[in-house]
N, C-alpha and C positions, 0 to 999 in steps of 0.2 A: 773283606774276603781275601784280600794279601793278593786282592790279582796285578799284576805292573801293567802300567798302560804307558804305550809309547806314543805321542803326540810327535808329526813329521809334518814339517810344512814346506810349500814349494810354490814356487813364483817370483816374482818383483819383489826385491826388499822394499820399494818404494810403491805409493799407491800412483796408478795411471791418472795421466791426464786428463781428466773431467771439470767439463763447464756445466749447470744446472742450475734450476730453481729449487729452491726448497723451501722456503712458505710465502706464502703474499698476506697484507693484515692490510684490511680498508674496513670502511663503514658498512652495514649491510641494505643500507637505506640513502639515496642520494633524491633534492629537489634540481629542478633543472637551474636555479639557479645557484648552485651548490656548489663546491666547485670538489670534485674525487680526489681523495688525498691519500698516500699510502706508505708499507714500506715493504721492499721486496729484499729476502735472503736470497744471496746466491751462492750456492756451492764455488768456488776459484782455486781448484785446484791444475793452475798451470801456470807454465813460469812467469815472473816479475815485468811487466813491460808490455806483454802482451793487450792487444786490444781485442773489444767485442763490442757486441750490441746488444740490448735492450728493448724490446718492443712490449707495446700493450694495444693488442687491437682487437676489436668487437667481435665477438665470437656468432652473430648472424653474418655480418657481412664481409667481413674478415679483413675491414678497413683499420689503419693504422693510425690508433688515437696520439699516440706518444712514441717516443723512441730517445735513445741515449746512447752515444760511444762512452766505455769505460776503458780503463786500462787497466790491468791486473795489479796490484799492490803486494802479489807475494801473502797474501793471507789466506788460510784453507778456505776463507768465507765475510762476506763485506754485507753491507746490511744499508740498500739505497732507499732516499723517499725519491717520491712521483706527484704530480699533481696534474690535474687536467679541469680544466673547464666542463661541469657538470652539462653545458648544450651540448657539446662532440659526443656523450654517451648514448643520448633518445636517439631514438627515430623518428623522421620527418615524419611516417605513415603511424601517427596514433588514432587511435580510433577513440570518437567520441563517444564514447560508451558509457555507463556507470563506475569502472574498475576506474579505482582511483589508482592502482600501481601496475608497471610493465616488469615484466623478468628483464635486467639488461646482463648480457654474458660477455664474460672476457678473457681471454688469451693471452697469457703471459709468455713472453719467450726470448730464449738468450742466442746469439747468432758468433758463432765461431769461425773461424778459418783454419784453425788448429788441427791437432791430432784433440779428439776427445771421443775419452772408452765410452759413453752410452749418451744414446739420443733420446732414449724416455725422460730424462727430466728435463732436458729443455725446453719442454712447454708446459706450464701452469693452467689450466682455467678454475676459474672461478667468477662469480656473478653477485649480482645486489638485488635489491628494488629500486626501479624507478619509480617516484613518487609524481604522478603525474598531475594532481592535484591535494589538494588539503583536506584533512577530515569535514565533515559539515555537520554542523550541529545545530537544535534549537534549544532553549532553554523559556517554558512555556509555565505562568504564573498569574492565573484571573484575579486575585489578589494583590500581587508583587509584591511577596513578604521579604524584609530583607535578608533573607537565607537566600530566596532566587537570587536576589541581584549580587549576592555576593559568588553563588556560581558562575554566572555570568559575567562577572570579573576576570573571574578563575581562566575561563575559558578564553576570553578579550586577551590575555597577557599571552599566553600561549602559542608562537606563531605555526604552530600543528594544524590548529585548530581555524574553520572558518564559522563567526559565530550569525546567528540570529536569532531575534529576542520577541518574546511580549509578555509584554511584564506589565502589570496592572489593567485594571475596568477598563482604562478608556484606550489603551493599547488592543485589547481584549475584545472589545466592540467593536471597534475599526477595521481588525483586521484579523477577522473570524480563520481559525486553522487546523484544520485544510481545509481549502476551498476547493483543490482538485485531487484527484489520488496521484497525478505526478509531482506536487507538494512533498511527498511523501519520498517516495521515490530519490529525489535530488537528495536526502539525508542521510547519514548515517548512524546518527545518535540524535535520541530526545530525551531531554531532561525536563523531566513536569511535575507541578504538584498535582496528587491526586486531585484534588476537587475540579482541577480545569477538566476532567473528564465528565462531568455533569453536562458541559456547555458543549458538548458533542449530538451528534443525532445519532439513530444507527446508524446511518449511510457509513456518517467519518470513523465511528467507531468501528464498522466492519474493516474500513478502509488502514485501519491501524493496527487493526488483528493480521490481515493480510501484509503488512509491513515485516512486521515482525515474524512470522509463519514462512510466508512464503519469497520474501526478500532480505530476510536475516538482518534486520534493521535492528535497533537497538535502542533500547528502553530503559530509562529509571526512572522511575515513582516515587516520590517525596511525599511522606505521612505530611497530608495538611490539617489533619484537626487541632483543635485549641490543647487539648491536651496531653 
């Protein structure tokens, strides 16, 4: 359209002095014996020599996991790792419950003395799961074909995974399952051949229907026929 456009700009030739976060990158899953590992960008835009802080602290209690002086290096932007002992993240107050994970929340933040133009990015949060126990599994076979035992292998190498097994007749006999509905209950996954459901009564059958239905337990059935 032939219109002239006059672009005028005004301010600082230079951009202000700003300290900030600008991404944190960890696991999104930690065990208590884990240890949290990470790495945190920080915006540095202020002068060479300068020092700051560094904190990482639990965003319930707003307890101070980690902490770090840096000194500015003169770069727009520096990129630190962290590591913490995955016990400072839990809380002492877990509840013995079924929930095998806790939300743990965290607080990232830079501590300045400076002149710095905005204080919204000096705090991060971000959070994981705490993984307060291991999955639980069974792996359930009145035959013990070796297809079961070889999931049950699967499962043994896996340290995710907490396993238990019955695998053959005389495994089978001994130790009839479930014996209660809280058998059930302490699981999260079973892996069975079909036919082990013969050796159920209704009682346990109801009691596996109710597993699944009503406590979102989790099932796979293994075709046992011959053919």
């Amino acid at each position: 359209a032939s219109i002239p456009v006059f672009a005028i700009g005004y301010g600082q030739e230079a951009e202000p002095n700003d300290l900030g976060i600008l991404a944190v990158e960890h696991s999104r899953s930690l065990f208590r014996s884990d240890s949290f590992q990470g790495t945190a960008t920080i915006k540095q835009r202020i002068p060479a020599g300068r020092q700051y802080r560094i904190e990482i602290r639990s965003g319930a209690q707003g307890q101070v996991l980690w902490s770090k002086t840096l000194e500015s290096d003169g770069a727009a932007s520096r990129t630190i790792e962290y590591r913490i002992p995955g016990e400072k993240l839990f809380s002492s107050q877990e509840s013995a419950s079924r929930s095998k994970a806790t939300p743990l929340d965290l607080q990232f933040e830079v501590i300045y003395d400076g002149q710095d133009a905005s204080q919204i990015n000096d705090t991060f949060d971000s959070s994981l799961w705490g993984i307060i126990r291991k999955n639980r599994v069974l792996v359930m076979d009145q035959r013990g074909r070796w297809e079961s035992r070889y999931v049950k292998n699967a499962f043994g190498r896996d340290s995710a995974w907490d396993l238990k097994s019955i695998l053959g007749p005389d495994e089978y006999q001994s130790n009839p399952f479930p014996k209660r509905r809280e058998d059930l209950i302490e699981l999260d996954l079973i892996v069975m051949a079909a036919d082990s459901l013969s050796g159920m009564n209704e009682t346990q059958l109801r009691w596996l229907a109710d597993y699944i239905a009503d406590l979102g337990g989790g099932l796979i059935l293994i075709d046992s026929g011959r053919d």
